[in-house]
Every structure is written in structure tokens, then in C-alpha cells.
N, C-alpha and C positions, 0 to 999 in steps of 0.2 A: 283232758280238756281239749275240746276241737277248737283250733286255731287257722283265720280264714288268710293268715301272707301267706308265705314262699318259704319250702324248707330254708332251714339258714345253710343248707350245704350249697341248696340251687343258688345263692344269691350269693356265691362267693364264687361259685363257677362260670359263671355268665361272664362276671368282670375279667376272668381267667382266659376264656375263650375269646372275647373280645379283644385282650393285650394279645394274645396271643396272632391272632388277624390281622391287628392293625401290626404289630411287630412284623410280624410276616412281609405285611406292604411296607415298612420301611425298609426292611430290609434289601426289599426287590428294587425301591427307590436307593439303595445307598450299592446296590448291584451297578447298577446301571449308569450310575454319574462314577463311582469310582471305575469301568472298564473304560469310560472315554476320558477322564483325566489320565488314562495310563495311554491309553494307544496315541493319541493327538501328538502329546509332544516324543514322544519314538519315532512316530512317523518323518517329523521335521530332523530328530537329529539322523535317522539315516537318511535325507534328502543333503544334508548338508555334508555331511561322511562321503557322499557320491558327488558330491559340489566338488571337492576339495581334491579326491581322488581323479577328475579329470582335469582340473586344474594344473598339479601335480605334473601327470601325464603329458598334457599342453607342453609345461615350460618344459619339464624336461625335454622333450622330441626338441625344442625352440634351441634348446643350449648345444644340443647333438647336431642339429644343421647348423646354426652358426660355425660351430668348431669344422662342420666337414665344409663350409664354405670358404673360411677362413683359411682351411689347409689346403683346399684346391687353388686358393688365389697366390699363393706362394707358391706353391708348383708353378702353375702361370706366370709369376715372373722369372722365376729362375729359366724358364723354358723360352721365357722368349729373351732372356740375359746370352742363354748359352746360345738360342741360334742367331743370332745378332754377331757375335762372336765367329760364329762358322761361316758366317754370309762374309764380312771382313776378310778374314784369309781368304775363302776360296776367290773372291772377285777381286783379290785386292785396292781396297778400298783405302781412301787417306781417311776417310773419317767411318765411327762404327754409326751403321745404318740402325732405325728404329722401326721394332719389331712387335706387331700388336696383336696377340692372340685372342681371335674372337670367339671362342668354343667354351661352352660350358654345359655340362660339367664335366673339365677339363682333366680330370684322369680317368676316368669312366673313360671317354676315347681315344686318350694317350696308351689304357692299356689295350686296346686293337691297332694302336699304329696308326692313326688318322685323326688329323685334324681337319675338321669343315674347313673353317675359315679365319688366315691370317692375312693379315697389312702390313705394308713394308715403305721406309720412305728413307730414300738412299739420299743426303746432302752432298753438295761439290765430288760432281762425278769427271774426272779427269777425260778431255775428249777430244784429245789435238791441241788447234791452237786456242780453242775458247775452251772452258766449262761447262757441262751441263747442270745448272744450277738445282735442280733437284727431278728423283725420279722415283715416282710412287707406283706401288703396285699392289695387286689384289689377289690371293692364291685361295685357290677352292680344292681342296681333297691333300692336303701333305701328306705324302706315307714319310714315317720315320724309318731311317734304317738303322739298326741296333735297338738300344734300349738306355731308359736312363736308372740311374743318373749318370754311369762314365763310361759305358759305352757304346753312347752314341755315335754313330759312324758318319753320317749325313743324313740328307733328307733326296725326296721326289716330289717337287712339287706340279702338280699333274695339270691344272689349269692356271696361267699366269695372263694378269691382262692389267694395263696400266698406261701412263704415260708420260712423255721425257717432257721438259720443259728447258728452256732457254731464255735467259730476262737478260730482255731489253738495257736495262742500267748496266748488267755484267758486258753484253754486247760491244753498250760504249765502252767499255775503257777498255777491255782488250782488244776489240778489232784495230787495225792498225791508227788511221786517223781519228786520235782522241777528238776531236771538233767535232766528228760527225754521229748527229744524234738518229735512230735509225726508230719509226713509227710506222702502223699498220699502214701497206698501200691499199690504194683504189679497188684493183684487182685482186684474185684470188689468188694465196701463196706469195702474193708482193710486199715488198718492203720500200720506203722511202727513206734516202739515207739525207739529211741535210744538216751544212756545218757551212763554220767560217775557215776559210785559206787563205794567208799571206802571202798577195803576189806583189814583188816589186813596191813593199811599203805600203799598197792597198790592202783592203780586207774583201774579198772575194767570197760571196755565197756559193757554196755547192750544194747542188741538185742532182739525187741520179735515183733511179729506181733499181729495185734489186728484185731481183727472183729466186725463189727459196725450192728447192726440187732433194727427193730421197736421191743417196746415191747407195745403192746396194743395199742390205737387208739390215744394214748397222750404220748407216753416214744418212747425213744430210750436207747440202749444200747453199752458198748463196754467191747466185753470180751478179754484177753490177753490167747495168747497161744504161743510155740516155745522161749520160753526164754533162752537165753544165756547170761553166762558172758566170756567176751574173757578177758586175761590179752596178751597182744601182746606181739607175739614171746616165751611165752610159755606155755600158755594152754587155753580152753574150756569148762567152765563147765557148765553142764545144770541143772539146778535144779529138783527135783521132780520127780515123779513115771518115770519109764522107763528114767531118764535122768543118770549122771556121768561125770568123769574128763576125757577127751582124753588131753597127752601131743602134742605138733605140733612135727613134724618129728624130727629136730634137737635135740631138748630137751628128746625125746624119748631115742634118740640115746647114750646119755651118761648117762643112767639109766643101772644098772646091771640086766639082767634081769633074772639071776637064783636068786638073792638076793631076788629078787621082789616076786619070782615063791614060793620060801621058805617061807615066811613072809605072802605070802596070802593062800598055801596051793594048790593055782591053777597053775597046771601042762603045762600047755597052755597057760597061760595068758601069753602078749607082752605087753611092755610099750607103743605101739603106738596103742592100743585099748584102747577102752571106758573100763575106770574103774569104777564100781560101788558096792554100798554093801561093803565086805568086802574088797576090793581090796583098795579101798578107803580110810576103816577104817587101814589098813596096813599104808598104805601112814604116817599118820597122828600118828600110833602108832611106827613108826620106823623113828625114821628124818634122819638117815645114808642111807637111799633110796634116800633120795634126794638132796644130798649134792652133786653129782657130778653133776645135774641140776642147780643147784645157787637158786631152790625155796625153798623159806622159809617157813619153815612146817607153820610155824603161819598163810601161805596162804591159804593151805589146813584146816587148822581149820575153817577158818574165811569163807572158802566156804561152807562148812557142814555145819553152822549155817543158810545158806541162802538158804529159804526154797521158792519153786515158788509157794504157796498160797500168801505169804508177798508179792513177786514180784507183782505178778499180782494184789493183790488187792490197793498197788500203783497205779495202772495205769490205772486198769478199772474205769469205772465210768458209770453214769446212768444219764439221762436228761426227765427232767418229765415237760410238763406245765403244769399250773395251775389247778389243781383240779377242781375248779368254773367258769371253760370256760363255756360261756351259746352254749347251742343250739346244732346243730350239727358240732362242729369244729373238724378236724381232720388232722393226720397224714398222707403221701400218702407215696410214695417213697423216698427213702433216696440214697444221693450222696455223693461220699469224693473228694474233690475240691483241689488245692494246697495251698489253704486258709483256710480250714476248712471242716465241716460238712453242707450238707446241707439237708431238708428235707420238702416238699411240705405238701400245710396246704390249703385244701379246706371245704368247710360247705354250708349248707342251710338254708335261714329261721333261722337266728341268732340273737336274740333278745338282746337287747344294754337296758340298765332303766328300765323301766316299757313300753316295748315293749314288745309284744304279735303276735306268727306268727298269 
């Protein structure tokens, strides 16, 4: 019997072939989603694996330079402990000097033997008859001689530049006359000394100007000149060669002055000129000259006896450093500050211990 479907083998193979096709396309679909679920996240966990790994890396080098920081700054102190120490002995010093080492990183060129740059600041430096109240300084290139830590031997320090100071407050109380307060003068390198004197139960202004000059490559000096004593509201007197008594105008004015003219012999003399010499000793030897002034001869005595060598050597004074500074250290220029005195200090090739330029 002719039969017009489809062998029944064809109609089971169709469906065969078709699962087989479309199997095939899923297959290619579940290829393909399942290779990018695999790579995607690999990719991120070795992103994060390299995250972590220079992370890592970071702090560690981070913990490695702290520690080498940390142990160069303890070298640093001990190094500037011990030359502190060396500086002391060799300059003999009453107090130990402060020593500040600016070099980093500081055993890197401790082991060549050279420091850049230290600072040094020397307190109450012994200087005659004042103190130098402090004295700072600046060194560029120290060779170390020896090595540390104990046998260091000294240093070189090859360029030294700084400067000496002297204050004014220390000035007053040791220069001789504690009264007299000493402030910047007018001119250059001048100083103004002014204080009260007790003369003859008055109180007596002194005035005198001072001039400040290097004496040698280690001293300074201060010489007094122009000294007066004023008693206010009635006289002036100046001590010393070419000096004498001038009354102020008022006081002049109720002086007799033919009594005056009789008594000194000078024909010309005024009470309101500079008396000296004999005019002086009149004053002094006639007290009824001065009775219609209100001054008390025992003023005039007690001026006569005040002689402007005494003054002055009150007031001057001399600063000298240390005899046993090594090497070439010296004085440069000198300045008067509203603080004090100041005076620049540079050297060469300044051997510190058993340092050798």
C-alpha cells in the first residue's frame, strides 16, 4: 500500500538533527558566558594581588627609612653631645656651649669625615673685667680627626663666621659705676653713659659719651670722654683738664658779680661763664658768693674732689677673649645695637682637640 507522509524513520530524524543544532547553539551560548564569568573576576583578583603587593612594598621601604632616620638622629645627638664636650675642654669654657648639627644624612658624611654645616652658641664667655654674654657661630666643612665613636681625636673646622655680643643690662652692673646706664650714642661705635652721683648730699646727673674701638684681633675697647655733672636748675660741671663750673642763667643772675670779680682777681669774669682754676677755688674759698644762689659751698667742694680720670675709669672698660683661642679666630667689625655691643668673629682652619689644619 502507497502511503503519501514521510518515512517514520525521516520524521524522527529531523527532530534529531534539529536538537542536535540547536544543542550545538546552546552549547556555543553556555561557551561563551561561562569563559567571561571565569576571566572577569581572575582579572580583578590579580589586580588586587598587585594592589596589596605594592602596598606591602610602600610600608615596608616606609618602616626601613624611619628606622634609618631615627638612627641617624641619635648619631646626631650623641655627635653633637660629644663635640660640645671637646669644645669645653679645649676653650675652657665655665659653661658647656650648644652644638647643632645641620647635616643630613648624617652618617653618610660622617663616614667621609665632613660635616656641611654646624652652629655653635657659646653662653657667659669669660673676658676680663665684663663678660661676653654670648657668642654664636656658624662652621662650614668640619673635617673630623679620628673616628667615632672613641677615637675621636678633634676636629678642623675650615670656615668659622659669627659674632660676639655684649648686653647692655650685664654692662651696667659690672662696669664700675653701678648708677650709670650706658644706651646707643648718636654716632657711630658711641655709647652714652647716664646715672646719678652723690655729691655733697646732692644727687648729680652724669653725662658722658663713650667710644667703642677693636683693640687687637681679640679685645675691644670703651673709652669715656665729655663728662659732665649737671645738678638741675643750678649748675654744670665738667671735670678735668680744660673743663669747670658754668652756673645756668638764673642762678648766675643772683650772683654779685663785682664780689665775684674782687675775690678771683679777674677783671672780666661773669658768673654766667665757665669758671675754672682759680675762679673755682674763690667759689669754694668765699661761701658769701654763694649765698644768694641757695648752693651749698660743700657743693663746690665735693665737685673739686671729682676728678674725670675717677669718672672715666668707672665707666670704661676692656673685653678681651680668651687668650687660648686656637687657630685663626678673630675680631671683625664692631656695632652698638639698642641691646648692646656687637662685634663679628670669623677664622680659618680652627683646630678643636688634637685637630690639625
Amino acid at each position: 500500500m502507497i502511503s503519501n507522509g514521510p518515512p517514520a524513520d525521516s520524521t524522527a530524524r529531523i527532530p534529531a538533527a534539529r536538537a542536535s543544532h540547536e544543542g550545538a547553539d546552546r552549547d556555543g551560548e553556555c561557551s561563551d558566558t561561562g569563559d567571561t564569568a571565569d576571566t572577569a573576576p581572575g582579572g580583578r583578583r590579580t589586580g588586587r594581588r598587585a594592589a596589596r603587593r605594592v602596598a606591602k612594598t610602600v610600608v615596608g621601604l616606609g618602616v626601613v627609612l624611619a628606622f634609618l632616620a631615627l638612627g641617624d638622629r641619635w648619631a646626631v645627638l650623641y655627635a653633637e653631645n660629644l663635640a660640645a664636650q671637646k669644645m669645653q675642654d679645649a676653650l675652657k669654657l665655665r659653661a658647656e656651649p650648644e652644638v647643632h648639627i645641620d647635616s643630613f644624612p648624617f652618617v653618610a658624611q660622617l663616614a667621609t669625615g665632613h660635616l656641611d654645616h654646624v652652629e655653635v652658641n657659646v653662653p657667659d664667655v669669660s673676658a676680663g673685667r665684663v663678660s661676653v654674654a654670648q657668642v654664636n657661630g656658624t662652621v662650614d666643612d668640619l673635617r673630623i680627626v679620628g673616628s667615632l665613636p672613641a677615637s675621636v681625636k678633634g676636629a678642623v673646622l675650615s670656615r668659622v663666621r659669627g659674632e660676639v655680643f655684649l648686653d647692655f643690662d650685664d654692662l651696667n652692673r659690672e662696669v664700675g659705676a653701678s648708677q650709670v646706664r650706658l644706651t646707643p650714642g648718636p654716632q657711630k661705635n658711641t655709647v652714652l653713659a647716664q646715672g646719678e652721683l652723690p655729691v655733697a648730699g646732692k644727687e648729680a646727673s652724669i653725662r658722658a659719651r663713650a667710644h667703642l674701638q677693636r683693640t687687637g684681633d681679640h679685645g675691644l675697647a670703651m673709652t669715656v670722654a665729655d663728662t659732665r655733672l649737671v645738678v638741675p636748675g643750678l649748675l654744670t660741671y665738667t671735670p678735668g683738664k680744660g673743663g669747670g663750673l658754668q652756673l645756668t642763667t638764673p642762678t648766675a643772675d643772683k650772683m654779685d658779680e663785682r664780689a665775684l670779680q674782687q675775690a678771683t682777681g679777674q677783671q672780666r669774669l661773669r658768673p654766667d661763664q665757665l669758671m675754672k682754676g682759680r675762679a673755682l677755688d674763690a667759689l669754694a674759698e668765699h661761701p658769701s658768693l654763694l649765698k644768694p644762689t641757695g648752693i651749698d659751698p660743700s657743693l663746690i667742694r665735693g665737685l673739686q674732689k671729682v676728678r674725670e680720670p675717677k669718672v672715666a675709669e668707672d665707666m670704661e672698660f676692656s673685653a678681651q677673649l680668651p687668650d687660648n683661642l686656637p687657630g685663626d679666630l678673630r675680631l671683625r667689625g664692631i656695632s652698638v645695637t639698642k641691646d648692646g655691643v656687637r662685634a663679628e668673629l670669623s677664622g680659618a682652619d680652627v683646630p678643636l682637640g688634637g685637630g690639625t689644619p
